[in-house]
C-alpha positions in Angstrom: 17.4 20.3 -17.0 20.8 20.6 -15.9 21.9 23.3 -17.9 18.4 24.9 -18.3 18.6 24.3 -22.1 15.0 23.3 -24.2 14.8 19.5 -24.6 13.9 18.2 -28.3 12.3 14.8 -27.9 13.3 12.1 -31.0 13.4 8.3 -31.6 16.3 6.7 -31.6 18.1 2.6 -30.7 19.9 2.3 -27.5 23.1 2.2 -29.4 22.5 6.4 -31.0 22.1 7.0 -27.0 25.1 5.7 -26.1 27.3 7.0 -28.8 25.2 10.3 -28.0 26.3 10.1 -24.2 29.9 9.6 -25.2 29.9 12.6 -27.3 28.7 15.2 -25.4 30.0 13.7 -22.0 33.4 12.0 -22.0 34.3 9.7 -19.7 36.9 12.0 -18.4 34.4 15.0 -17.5 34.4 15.3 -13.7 32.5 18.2 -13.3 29.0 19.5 -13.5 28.0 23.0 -13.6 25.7 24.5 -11.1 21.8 24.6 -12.0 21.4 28.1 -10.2 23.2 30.7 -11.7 24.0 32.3 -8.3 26.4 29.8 -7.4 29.0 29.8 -9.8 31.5 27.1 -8.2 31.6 23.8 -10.4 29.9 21.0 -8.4 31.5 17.1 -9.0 29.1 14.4 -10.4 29.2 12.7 -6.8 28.4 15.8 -5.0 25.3 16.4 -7.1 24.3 13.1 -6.8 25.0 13.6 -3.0 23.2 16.7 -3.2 20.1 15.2 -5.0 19.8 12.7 -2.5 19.8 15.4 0.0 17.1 17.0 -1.4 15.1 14.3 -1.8 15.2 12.8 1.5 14.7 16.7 3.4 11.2 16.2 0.8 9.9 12.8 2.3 10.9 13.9 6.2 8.8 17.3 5.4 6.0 15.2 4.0 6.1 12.7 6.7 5.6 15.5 9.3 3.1 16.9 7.2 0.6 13.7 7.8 2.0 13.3 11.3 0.7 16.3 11.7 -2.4 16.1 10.1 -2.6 13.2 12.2 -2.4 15.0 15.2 -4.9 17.8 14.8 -7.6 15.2 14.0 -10.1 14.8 16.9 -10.3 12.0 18.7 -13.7 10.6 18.9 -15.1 9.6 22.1 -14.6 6.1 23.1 -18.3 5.1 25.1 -20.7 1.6 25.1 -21.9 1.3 21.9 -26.1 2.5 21.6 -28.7 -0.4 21.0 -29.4 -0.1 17.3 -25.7 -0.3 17.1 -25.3 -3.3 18.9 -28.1 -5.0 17.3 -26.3 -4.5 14.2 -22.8 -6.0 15.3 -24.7 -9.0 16.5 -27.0 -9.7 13.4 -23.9 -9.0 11.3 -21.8 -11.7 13.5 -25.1 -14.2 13.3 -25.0 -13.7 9.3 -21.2 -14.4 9.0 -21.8 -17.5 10.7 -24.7 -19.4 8.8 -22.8 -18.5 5.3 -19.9 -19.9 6.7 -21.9 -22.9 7.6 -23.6 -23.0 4.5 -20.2 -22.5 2.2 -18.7 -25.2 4.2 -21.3 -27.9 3.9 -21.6 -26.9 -0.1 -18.1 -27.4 -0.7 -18.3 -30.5 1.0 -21.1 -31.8 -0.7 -19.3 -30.7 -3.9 -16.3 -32.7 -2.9 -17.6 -36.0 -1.6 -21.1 -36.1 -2.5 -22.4 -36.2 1.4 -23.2 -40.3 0.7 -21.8 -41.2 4.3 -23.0 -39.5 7.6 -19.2 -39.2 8.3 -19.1 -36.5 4.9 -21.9 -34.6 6.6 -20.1 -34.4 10.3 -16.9 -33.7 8.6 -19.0 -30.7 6.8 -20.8 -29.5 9.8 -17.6 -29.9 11.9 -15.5 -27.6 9.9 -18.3 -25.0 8.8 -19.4 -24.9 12.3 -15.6 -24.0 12.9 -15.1 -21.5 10.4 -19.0 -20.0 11.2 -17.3 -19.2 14.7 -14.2 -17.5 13.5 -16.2 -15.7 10.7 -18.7 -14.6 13.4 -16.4 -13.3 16.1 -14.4 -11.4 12.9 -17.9 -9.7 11.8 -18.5 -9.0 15.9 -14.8 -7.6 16.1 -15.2 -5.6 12.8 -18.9 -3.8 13.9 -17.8 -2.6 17.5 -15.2 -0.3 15.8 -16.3 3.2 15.3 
């Protein structure tokens, strides 16, 4: 790519690269030739590194402006009480998210200790009644977003 030459694609041990590397570029080399033909001044291995890095960073600033902008032009949709049906459906949602956090609760607690003592079935109900509420205002949270 550097020198615009065809590429020929063979298999070969790491050590055949190296000894390839040190053949065609000696250590001693300090200077790379321009890609473009229109500039004809030798460019230094760090400067084209430098130069890369240039490049590449100018590409993800114009791409980060790019969604910015895209961003921008997007409308905003009006912000207003939600209608009935809609908040019917947050609170069902919520009501659900609740009982099966009951329910998983009281199953794993059964699993657990075998609910033989009424303090097994409190301890249950306690914390499924406590992740049911978390679970439910997360569902409520989650369906008032438009």
């Amino acid at each position: 790519m550097l020198f615009d030459m065809p590429v020929r694609s063979v298999i070969c041990v790491p050590n055949q690269v190296n000894e390839a590397i040190a053949k065609f570029y000696p250590k001693d080399a300090k200077q790379f030739i321009a890609r473009d033909g229109a500039n004809s001044n030798a460019m230094s291995a760090a400067e084209a590194l430098e130069h890369a890095a240039r490049d590449r960073k100018a590409s993800r600033l114009s791409r980060k402006k790019e969604k910015e902008k895209a961003k921008a032009e997007k409308p905003a949709e009006p912000v207003g009480p939600l209608s009935e049906e809609a908040e019917k459906q947050r609170m069902n949602s919520a009501i659900v998210a609740f009982n099966l956090s009951v329910m998983a609760c009281m199953g794993v607690t059964y699993l657990k200790t075998g609910m033989t003592t009424g303090a097994s079935v409190a301890l249950g109900a306690g914390t499924g009644i406590l992740l049911g509420a978390v679970a439910a205002g997360v569902a409520y949270k989650f369906f008032s977003r438009r």
